[in-house]
N, C-alpha and C positions, 0 to 999 in steps of 0.2 A: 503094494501096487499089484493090480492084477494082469497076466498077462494079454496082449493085444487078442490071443486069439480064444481067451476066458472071455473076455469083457464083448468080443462079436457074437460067441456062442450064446451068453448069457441076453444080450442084446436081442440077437433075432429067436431067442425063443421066446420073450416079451411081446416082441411084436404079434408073432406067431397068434401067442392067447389073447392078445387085442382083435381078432378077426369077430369076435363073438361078443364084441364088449357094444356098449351102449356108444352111438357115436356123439352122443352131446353129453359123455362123460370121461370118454379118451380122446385125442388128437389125433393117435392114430387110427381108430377105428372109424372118427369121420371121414380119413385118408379112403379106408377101406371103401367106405361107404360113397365115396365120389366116384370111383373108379380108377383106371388105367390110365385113363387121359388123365385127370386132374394131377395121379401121382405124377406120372412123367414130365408133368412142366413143370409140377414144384421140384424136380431133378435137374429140371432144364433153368427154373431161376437160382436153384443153389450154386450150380456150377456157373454158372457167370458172375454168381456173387464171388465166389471161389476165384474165379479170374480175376475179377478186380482187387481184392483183398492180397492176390498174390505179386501183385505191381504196385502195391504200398510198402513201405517197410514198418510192418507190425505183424511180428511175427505170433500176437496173440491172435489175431485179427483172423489173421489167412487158416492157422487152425482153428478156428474157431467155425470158421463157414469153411474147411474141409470135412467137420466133421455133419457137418448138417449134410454136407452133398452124401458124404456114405450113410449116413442114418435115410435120409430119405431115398436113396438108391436102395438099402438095406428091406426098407419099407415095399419098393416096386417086387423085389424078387421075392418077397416073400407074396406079395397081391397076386403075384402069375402063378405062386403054388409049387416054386422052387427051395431045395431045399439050399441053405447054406455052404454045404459039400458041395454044392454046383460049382460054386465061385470060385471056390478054393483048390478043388480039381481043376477046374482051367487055367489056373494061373500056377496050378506045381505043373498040371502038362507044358505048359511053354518056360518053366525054368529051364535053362539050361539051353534054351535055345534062343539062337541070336534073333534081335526083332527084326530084322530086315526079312530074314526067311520063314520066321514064324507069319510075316505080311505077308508075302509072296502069295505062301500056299494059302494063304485064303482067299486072296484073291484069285488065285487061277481056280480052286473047284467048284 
């Protein structure tokens, strides 16, 4: 098995070479090919699918449409031309720090 952050690297470097791909021969590159808006709803339907799946008990289910909300999340950040060390810089910055004041400051600046 590979590790979680093998299988994201390996992941969003696919995506990555999908930008240049024919879009009526990848899914994701029709992704591409729709834009910003289309990818951000289908974020916006996976995550409620994700919500619903997570107030069933099937725990194949809820991962199953958690992994589709990060692959097509995975999908939008790579569409805005961020790299994947974005993410994951954001998310070692706020290790270690409580969420109530990693909220705070954000909302106060």
């Amino acid at each position: 098995m590979s590790s979680p952050s093998d299988v994201l690297s390996q992941l969003f470097a696919t995506l990555e070479s999908r930008k240049g791909a024919d879009p009526k021969a990848s899914y994701v590159a029709s992704l591409y090919a729709k834009g910003v808006d289309a990818i951000a709803k289908k974020v916006g339907e996976e995550a409620a699918e994700t919500i619903i799946a997570a107030k069933n008990d099937d725990d194949h289910a809820f991962v199953y449409e958690l992994a589709d909300l990060w692959f097509h999340s995975l999908v939008l950040l790579a569409q805005r031309g961020l790299p994947l060390d974005t993410l994951s810089d954001e998310l070692a910055r706020r290790f270690g720090t409580s969420g109530h004041a990693e909220k705070a400051a954000r909302t106060s600046s």
